[in-house]
PDB file of N, CA, C and O in Angstrom:
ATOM      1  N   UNK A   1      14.282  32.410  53.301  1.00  0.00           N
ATOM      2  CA  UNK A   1      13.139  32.276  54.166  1.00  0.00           C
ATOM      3  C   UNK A   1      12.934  30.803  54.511  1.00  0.00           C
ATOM      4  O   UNK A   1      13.051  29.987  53.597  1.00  0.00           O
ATOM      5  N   UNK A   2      12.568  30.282  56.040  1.00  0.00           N
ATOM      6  CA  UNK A   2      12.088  29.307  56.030  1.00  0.00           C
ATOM      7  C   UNK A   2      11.306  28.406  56.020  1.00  0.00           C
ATOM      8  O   UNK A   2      10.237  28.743  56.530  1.00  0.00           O
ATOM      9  N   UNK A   3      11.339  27.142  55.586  1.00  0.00           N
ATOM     10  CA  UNK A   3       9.786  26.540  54.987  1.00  0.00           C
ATOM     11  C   UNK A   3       8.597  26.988  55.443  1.00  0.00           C
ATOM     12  O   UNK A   3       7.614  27.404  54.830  1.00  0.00           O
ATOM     13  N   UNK A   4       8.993  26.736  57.575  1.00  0.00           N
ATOM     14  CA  UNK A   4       8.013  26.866  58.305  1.00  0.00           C
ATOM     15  C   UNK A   4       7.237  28.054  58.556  1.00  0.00           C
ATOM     16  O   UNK A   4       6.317  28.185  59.362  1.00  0.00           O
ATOM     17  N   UNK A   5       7.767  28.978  57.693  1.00  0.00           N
ATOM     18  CA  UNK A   5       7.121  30.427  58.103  1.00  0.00           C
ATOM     19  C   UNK A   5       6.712  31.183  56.983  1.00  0.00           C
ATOM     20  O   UNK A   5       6.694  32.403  56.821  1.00  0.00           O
ATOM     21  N   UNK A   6       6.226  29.802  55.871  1.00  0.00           N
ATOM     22  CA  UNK A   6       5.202  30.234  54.827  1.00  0.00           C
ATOM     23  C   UNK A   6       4.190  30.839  55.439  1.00  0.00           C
ATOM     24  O   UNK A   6       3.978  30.793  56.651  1.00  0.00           O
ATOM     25  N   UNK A   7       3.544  31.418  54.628  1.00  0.00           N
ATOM     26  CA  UNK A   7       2.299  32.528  54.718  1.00  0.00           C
ATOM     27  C   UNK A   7       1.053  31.451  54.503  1.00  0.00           C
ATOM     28  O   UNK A   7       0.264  31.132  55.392  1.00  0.00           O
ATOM     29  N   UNK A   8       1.040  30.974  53.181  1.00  0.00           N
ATOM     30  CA  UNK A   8       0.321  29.898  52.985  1.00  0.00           C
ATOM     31  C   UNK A   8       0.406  28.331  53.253  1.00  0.00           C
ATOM     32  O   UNK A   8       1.278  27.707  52.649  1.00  0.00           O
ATOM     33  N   UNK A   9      -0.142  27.901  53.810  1.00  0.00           N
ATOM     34  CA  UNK A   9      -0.014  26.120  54.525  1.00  0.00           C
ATOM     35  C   UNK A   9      -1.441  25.764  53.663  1.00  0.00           C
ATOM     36  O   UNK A   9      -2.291  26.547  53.240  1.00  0.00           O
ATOM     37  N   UNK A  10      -1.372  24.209  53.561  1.00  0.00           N
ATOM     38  CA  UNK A  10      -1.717  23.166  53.731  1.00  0.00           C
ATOM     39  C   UNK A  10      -2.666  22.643  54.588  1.00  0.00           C
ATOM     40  O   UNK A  10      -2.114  21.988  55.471  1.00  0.00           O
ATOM     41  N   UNK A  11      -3.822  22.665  54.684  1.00  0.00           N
ATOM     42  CA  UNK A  11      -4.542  21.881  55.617  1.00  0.00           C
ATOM     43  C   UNK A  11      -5.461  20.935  55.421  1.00  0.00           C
ATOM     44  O   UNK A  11      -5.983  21.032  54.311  1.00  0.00           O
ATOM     45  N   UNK A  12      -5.847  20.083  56.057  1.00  0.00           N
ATOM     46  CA  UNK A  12      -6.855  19.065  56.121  1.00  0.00           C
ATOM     47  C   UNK A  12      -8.415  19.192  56.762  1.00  0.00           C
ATOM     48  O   UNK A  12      -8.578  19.011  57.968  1.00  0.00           O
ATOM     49  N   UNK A  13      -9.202  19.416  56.146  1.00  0.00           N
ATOM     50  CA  UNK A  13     -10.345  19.273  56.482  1.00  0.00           C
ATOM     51  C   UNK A  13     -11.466  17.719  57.123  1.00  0.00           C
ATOM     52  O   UNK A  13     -11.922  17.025  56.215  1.00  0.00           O
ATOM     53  N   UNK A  14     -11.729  17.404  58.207  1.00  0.00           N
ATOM     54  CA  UNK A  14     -12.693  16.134  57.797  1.00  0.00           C
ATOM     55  C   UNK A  14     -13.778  16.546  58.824  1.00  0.00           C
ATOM     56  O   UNK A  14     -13.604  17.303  59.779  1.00  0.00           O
ATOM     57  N   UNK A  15     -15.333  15.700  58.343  1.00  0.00           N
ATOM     58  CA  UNK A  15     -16.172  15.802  58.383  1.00  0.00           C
ATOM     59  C   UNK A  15     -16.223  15.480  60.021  1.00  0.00           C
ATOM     60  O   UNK A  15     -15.663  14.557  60.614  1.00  0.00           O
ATOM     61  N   UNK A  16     -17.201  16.697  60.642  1.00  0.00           N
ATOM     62  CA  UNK A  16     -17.656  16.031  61.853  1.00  0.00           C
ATOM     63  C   UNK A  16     -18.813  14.605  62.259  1.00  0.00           C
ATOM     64  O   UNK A  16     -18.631  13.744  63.119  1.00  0.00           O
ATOM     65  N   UNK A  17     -19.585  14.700  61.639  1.00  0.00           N
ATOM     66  CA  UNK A  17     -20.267  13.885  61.613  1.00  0.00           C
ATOM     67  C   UNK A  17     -20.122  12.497  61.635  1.00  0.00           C
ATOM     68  O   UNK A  17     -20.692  11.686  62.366  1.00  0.00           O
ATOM     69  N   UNK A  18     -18.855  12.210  60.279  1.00  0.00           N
ATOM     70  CA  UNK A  18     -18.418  10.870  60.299  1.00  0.00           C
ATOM     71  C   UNK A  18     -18.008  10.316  61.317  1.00  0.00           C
ATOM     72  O   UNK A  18     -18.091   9.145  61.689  1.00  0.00           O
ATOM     73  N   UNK A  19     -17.411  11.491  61.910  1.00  0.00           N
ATOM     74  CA  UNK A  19     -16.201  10.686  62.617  1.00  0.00           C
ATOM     75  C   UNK A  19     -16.620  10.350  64.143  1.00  0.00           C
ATOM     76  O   UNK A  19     -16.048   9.609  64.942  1.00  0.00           O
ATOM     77  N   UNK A  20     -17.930  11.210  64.319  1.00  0.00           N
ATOM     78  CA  UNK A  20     -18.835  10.179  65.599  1.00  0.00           C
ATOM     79  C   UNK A  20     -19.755   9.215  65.176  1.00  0.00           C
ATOM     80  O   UNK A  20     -19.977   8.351  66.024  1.00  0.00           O
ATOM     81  N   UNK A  21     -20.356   9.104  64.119  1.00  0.00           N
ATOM     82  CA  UNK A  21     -20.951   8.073  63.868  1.00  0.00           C
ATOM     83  C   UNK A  21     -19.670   6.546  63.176  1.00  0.00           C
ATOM     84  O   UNK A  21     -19.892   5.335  63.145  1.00  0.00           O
ATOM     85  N   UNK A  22     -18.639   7.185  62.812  1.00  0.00           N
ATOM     86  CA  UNK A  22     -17.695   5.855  62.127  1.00  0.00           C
ATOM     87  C   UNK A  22     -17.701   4.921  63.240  1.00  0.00           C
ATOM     88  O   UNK A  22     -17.903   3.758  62.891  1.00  0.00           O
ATOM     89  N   UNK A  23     -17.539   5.107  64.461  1.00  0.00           N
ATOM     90  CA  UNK A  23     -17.317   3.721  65.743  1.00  0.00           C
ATOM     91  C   UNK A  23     -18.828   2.669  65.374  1.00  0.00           C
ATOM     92  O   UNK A  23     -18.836   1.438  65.390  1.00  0.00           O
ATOM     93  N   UNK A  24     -19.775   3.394  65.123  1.00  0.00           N
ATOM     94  CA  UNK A  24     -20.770   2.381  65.279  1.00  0.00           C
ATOM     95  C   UNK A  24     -21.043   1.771  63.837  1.00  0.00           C
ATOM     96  O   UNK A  24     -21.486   0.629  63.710  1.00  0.00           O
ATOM     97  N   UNK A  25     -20.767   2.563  62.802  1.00  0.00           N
ATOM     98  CA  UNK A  25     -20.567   1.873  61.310  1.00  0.00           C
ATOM     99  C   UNK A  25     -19.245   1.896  60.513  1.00  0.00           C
ATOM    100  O   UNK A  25     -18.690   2.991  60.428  1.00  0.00           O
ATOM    101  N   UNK A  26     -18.555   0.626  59.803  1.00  0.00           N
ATOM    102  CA  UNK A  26     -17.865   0.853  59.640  1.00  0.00           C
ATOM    103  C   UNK A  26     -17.703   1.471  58.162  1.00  0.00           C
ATOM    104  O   UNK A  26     -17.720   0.897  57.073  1.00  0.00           O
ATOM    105  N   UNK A  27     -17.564   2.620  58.434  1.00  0.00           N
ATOM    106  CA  UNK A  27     -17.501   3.511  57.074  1.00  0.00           C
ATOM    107  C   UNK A  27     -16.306   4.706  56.734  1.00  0.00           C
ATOM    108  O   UNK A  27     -15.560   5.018  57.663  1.00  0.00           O
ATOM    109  N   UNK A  28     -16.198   5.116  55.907  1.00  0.00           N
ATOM    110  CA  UNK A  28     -14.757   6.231  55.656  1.00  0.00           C
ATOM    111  C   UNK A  28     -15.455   7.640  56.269  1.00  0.00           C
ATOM    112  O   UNK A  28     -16.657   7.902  56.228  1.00  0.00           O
ATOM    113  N   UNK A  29     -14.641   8.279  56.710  1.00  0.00           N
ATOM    114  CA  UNK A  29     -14.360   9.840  56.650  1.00  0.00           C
ATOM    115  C   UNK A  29     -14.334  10.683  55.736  1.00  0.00           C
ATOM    116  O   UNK A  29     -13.299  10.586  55.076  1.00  0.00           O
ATOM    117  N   UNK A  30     -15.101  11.571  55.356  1.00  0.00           N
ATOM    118  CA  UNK A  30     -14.574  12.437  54.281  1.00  0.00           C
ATOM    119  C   UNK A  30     -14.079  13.435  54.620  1.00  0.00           C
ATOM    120  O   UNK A  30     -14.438  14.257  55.463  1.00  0.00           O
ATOM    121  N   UNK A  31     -12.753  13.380  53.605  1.00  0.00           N
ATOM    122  CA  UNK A  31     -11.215  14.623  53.728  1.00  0.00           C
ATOM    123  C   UNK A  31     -11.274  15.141  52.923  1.00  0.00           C
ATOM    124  O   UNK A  31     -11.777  14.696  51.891  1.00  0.00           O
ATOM    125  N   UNK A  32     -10.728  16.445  53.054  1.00  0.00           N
ATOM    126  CA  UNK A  32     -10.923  17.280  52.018  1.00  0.00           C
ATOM    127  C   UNK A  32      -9.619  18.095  52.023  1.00  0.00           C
ATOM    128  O   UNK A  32      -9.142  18.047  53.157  1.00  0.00           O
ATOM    129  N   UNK A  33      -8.798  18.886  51.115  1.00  0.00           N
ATOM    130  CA  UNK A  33      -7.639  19.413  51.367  1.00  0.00           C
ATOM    131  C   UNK A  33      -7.553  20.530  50.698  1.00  0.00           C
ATOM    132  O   UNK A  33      -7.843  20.537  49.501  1.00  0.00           O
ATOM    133  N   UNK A  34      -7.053  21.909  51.483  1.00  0.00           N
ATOM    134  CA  UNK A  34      -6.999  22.837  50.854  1.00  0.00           C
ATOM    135  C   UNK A  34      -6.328  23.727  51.629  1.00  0.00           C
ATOM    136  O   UNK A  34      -5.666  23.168  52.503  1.00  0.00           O
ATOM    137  N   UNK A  35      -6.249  25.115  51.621  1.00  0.00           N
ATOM    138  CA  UNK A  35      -4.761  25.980  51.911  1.00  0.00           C
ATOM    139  C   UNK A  35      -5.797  27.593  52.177  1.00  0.00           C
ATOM    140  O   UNK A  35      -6.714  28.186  51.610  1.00  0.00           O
ATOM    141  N   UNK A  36      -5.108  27.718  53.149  1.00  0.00           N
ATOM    142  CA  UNK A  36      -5.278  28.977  54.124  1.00  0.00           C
ATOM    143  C   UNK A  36      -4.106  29.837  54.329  1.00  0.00           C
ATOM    144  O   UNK A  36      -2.990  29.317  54.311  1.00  0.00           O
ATOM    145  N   UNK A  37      -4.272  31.373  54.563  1.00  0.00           N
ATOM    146  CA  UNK A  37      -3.217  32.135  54.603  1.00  0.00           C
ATOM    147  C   UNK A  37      -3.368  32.294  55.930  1.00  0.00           C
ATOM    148  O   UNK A  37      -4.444  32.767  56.297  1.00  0.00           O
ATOM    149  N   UNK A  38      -2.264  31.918  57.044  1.00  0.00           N
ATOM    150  CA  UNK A  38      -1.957  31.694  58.046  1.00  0.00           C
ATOM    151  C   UNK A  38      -2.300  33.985  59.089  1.00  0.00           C
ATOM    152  O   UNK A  38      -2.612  34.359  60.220  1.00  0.00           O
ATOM    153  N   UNK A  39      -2.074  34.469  58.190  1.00  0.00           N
ATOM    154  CA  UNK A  39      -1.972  35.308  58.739  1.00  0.00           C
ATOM    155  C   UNK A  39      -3.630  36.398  58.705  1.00  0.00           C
ATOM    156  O   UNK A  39      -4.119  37.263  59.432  1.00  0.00           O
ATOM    157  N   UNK A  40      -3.981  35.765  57.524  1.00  0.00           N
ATOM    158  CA  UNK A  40      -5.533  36.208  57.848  1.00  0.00           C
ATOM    159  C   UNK A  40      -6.533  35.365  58.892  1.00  0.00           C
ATOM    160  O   UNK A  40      -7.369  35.856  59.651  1.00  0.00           O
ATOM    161  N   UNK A  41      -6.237  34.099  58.727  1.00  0.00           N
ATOM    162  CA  UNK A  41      -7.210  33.393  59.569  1.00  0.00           C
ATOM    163  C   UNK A  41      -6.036  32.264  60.526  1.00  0.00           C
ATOM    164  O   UNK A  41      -5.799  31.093  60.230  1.00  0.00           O
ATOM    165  N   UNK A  42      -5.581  32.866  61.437  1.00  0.00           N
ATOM    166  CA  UNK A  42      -4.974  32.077  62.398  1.00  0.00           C
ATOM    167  C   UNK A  42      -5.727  30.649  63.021  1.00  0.00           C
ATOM    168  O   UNK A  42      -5.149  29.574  63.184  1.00  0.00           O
ATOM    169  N   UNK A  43      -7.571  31.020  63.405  1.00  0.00           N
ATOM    170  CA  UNK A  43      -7.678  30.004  64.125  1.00  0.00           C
ATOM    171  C   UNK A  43      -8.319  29.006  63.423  1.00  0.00           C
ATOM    172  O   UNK A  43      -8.408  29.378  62.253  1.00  0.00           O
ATOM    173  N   UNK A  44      -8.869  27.777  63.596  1.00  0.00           N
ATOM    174  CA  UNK A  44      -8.857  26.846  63.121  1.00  0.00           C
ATOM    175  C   UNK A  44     -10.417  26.930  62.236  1.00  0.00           C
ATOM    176  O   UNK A  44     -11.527  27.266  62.649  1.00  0.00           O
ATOM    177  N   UNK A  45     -10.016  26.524  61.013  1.00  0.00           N
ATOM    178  CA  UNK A  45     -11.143  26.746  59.567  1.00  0.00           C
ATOM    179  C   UNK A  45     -12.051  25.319  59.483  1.00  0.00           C
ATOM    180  O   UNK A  45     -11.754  24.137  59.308  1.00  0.00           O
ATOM    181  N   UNK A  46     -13.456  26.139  59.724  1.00  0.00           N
ATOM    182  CA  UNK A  46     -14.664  25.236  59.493  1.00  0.00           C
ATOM    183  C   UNK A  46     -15.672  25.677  58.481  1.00  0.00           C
ATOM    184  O   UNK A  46     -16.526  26.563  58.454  1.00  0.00           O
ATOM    185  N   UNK A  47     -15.230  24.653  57.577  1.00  0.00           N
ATOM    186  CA  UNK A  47     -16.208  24.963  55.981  1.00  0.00           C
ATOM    187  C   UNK A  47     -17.558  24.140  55.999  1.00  0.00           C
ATOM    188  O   UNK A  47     -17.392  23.115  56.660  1.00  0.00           O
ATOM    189  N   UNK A  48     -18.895  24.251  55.472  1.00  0.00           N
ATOM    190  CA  UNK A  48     -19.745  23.127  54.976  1.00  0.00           C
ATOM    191  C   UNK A  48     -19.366  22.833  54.011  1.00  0.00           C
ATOM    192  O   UNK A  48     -19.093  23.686  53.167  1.00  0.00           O
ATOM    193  N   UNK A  49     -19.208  21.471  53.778  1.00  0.00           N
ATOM    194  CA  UNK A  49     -18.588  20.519  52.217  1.00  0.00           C
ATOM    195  C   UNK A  49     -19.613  19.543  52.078  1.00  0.00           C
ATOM    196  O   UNK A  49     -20.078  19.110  53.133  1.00  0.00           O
ATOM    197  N   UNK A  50     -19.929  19.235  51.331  1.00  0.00           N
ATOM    198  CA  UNK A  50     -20.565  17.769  50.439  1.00  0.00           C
ATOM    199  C   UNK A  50     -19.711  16.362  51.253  1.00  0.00           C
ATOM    200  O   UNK A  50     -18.493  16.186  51.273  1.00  0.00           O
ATOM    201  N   UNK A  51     -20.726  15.520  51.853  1.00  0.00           N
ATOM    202  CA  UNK A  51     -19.727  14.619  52.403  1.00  0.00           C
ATOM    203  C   UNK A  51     -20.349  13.652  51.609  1.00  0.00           C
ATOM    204  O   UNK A  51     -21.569  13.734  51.470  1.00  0.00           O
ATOM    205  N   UNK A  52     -19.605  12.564  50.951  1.00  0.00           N
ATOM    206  CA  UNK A  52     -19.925  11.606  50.418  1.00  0.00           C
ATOM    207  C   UNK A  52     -20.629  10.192  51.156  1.00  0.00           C
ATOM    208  O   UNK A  52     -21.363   9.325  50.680  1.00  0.00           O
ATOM    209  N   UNK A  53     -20.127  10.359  52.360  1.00  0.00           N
ATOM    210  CA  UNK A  53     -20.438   9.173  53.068  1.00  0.00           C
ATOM    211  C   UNK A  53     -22.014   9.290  54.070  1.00  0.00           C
ATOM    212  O   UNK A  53     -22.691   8.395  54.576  1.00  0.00           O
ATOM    213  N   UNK A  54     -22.150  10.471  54.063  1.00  0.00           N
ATOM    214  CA  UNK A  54     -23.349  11.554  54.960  1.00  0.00           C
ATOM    215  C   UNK A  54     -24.824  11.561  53.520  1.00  0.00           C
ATOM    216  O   UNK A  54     -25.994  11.194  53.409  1.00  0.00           O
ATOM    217  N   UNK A  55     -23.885  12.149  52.796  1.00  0.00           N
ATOM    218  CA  UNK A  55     -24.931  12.025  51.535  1.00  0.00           C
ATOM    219  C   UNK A  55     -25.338  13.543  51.598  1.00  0.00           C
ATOM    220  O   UNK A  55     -25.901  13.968  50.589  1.00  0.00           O
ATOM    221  N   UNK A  56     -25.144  14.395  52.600  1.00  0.00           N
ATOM    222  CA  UNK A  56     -25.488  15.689  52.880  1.00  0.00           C
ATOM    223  C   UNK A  56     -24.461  16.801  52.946  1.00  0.00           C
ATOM    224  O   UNK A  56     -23.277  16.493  53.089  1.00  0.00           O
ATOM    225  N   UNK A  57     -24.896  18.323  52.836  1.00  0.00           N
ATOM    226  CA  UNK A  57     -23.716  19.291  53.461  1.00  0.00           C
ATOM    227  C   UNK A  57     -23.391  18.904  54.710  1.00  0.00           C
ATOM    228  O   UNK A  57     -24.345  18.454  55.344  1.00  0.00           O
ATOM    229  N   UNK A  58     -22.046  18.940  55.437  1.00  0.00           N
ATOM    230  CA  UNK A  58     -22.338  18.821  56.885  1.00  0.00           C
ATOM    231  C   UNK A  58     -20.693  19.988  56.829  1.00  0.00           C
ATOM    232  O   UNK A  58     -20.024  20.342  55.858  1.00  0.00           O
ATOM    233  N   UNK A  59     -20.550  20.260  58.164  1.00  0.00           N
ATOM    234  CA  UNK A  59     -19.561  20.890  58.630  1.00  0.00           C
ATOM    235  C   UNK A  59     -18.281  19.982  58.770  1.00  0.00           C
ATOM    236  O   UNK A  59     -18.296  19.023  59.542  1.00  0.00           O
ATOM    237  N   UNK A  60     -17.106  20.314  57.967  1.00  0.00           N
ATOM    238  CA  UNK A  60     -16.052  19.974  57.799  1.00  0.00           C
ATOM    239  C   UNK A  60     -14.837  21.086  58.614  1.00  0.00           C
ATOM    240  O   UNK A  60     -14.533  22.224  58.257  1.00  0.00           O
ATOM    241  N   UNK A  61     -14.254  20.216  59.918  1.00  0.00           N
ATOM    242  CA  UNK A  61     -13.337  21.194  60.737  1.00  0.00           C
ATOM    243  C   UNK A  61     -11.619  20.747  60.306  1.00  0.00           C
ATOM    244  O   UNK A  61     -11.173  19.652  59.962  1.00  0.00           O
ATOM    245  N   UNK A  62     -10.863  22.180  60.502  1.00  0.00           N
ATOM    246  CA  UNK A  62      -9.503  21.769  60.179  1.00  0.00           C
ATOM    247  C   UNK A  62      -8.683  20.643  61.350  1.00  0.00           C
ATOM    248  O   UNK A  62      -8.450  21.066  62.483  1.00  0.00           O
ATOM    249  N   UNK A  63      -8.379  19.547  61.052  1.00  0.00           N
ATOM    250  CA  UNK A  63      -7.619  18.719  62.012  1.00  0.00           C
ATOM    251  C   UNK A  63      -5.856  18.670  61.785  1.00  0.00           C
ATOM    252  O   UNK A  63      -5.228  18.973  60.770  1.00  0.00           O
ATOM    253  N   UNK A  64      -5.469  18.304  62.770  1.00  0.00           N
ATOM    254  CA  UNK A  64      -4.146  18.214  62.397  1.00  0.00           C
ATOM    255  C   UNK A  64      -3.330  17.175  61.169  1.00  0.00           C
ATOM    256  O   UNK A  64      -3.695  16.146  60.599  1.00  0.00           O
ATOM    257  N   UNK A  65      -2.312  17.842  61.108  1.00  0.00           N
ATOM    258  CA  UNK A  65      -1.627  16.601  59.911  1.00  0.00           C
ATOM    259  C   UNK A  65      -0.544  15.541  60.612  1.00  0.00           C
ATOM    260  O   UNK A  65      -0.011  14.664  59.933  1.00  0.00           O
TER     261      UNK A  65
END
């Protein structure tokens, strides 16, 4: 079987929030990493996570790697 047509992948999560407010402060992103079965949830995974830099829950969307 080949790599690319695992069932389970790899993905990256980061915070929406940061990443429109980071231009005007200079501060980190929070990433988060975790794994989805490609065949239950095809389209793209949005969790609420703890953002460290927010200080709050906020919505964390899957971005590319």
């Amino acid at each position: 079987m080949a790599r690319s047509k695992e069932i389970r992948v790899t993905i990256n999560l980061e915070c929406t929030d940061c990443t429109r407010t980071n231009r005007e402060i200079n501060r980190g992103v929070s990433r988060y990493t975790t794994q989805k079965n490609r065949r239950n949830t095809p389209i793209r995974l949005e969790l609420k996570k703890f953002c460290c830099y927010c200080g709050r829950h906020t919505i964390h969307k899957e971005i590319k790697k």
